[in-house]
N, C-alpha and C positions, 0 to 999 in steps of 0.2 A: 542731445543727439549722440549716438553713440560713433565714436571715431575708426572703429575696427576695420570696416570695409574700406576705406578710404585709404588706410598704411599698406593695404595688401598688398606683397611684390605680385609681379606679374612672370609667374612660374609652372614649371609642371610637376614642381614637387613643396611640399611642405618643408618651412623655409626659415629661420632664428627669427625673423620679422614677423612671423606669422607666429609667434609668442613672447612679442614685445610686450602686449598687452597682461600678459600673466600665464600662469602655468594652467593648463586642463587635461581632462582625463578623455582616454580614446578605448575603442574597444576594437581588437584586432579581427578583420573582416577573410584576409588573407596575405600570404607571402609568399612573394613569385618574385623569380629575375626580374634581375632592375636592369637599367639599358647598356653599362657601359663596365666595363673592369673594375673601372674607381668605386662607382655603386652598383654590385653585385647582388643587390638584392633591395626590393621596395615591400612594404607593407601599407594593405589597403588598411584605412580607417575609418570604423562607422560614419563618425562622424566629422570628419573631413572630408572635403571635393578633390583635394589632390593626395598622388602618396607619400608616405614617408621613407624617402633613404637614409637610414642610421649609420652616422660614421663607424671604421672599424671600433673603436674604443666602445660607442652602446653596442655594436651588435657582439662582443666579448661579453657585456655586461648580461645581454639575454641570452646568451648562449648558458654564462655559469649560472644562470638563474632559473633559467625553461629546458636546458639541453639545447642538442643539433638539429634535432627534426623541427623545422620552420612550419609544416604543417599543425603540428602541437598546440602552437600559440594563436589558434583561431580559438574568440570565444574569449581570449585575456586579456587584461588592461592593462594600460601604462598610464600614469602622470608624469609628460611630457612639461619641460619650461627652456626658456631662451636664456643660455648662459654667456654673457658678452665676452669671457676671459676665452674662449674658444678658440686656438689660433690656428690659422693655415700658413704655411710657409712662416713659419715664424711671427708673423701679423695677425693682433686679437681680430677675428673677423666677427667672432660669434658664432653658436653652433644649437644643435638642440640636446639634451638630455635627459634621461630618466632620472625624476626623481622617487617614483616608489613601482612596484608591478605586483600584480595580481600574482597567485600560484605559488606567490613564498611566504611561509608561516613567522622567519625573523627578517631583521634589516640583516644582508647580504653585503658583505664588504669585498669588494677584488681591489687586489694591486695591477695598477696599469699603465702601460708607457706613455709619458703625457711630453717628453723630449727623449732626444738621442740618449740613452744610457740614466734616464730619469723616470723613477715609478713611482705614482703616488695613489692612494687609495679610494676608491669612489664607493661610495655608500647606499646602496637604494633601501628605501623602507618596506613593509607588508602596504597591498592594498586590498581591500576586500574584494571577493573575487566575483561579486555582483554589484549593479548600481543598487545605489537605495534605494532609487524610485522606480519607477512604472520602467518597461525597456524603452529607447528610444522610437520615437514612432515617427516614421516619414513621413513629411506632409508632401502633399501631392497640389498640383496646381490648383482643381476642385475645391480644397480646402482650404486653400485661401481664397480663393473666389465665394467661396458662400461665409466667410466673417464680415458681418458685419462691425467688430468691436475694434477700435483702433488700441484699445489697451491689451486685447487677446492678440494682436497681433504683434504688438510691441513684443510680449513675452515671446511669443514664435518665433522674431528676428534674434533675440539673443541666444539662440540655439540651432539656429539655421546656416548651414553652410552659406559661402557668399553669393552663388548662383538662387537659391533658394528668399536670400534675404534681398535680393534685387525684383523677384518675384513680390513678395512683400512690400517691401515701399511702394513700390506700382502701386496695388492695393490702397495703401492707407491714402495715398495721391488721389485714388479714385473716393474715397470715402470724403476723404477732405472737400473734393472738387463738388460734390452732390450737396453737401453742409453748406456751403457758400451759395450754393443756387436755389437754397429753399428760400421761402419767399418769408421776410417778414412780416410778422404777426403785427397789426392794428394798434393803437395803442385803443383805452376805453376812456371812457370821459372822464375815469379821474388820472389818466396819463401813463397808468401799467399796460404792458404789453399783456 
């Protein structure tokens, strides 16, 4: 059983905890104002249910790497992961960071302030500026409702946002529950079912 959906904070934005599990790749949907001075700016993600507000330190890092115009970076990736050394107020809270983006041909290094009068270098690598597979495809209630296959579904949870993977187990619940009501087959006179 996979643990992911169970650690999920309960937020309205994408979160260090919500890449405890390991780093993955996102495709930028849009970038619009974010709610408050501190987060001046949120980024929708394919495929994530909530947005991303990027501390100032990554949105420096996408700025020397995409430029200013926030509109630009529709269409590009990031490989995002949960960095524990991340600290607020002086306290490692954990934070999120880019580890590679689409749209740069080498690893991009900037210097940047990580304390009062302290800079150090952060590195993002090239990502390729397409997935290698098919695009992401959204599945829709419908389609989970007409799978019969609890292993086709399995796949679909591990790519499914957590509103979508909640949709899902319903599902495999319901498949399950029918499994259990079919009737037992007879055994034959020499004792096989």
């Amino acid at each position: 059983m996979d643990m992911t959906e169970s650690i999920a904070p309960k937020s309205d934005q994408m979160d260090y905890e919500d890449l405890i599990g390991g780093e993955r790749i996102f495709t930028i949907r849009e970038v619009r104002k974010g709610p408050s001075v501190e987060q001046p700016i949120e980024i929708v993600l394919d495929e994530f249910p909530r947005p991303w507000r990027p501390a100032k330190t990554v949105r420096r890092i996408l700025v020397a790497g995409w430029g200013t115009d926030g509109s630009r970076y529709v269409g590009r990736r990031v490989l995002l992961f949960g960095d524990p050394t991340v600290k607020w107020a002086g306290q490692p809270v954990g934070g999120i960071r880019v580890k590679a983006m689409s749209g740069i041909d080498k690893p991009l290094t900037v210097a940047l302030t990580v304390a009062r009068g302290k800079r150090a270098p952060f590195t993002v690598d090239p990502l390729p500026d397409a997935a290698p597979s098919s695009p992401v495809r959204h599945l829709t209630p419908e389609d989970i409702a007409a799978c019969t296959s609890i292993e086709e579904l399995r796949a679909m949870w591990q790519a499914a946002s957590p509103d979508v993977q909640q949709l899902i187990q319903q599902r495999v619940e319901e498949l399950r529950a029918q499994v259990a009501t079919l009737p037992t087959p007879e055994p034959d006179e020499d004792g096989a079912a």
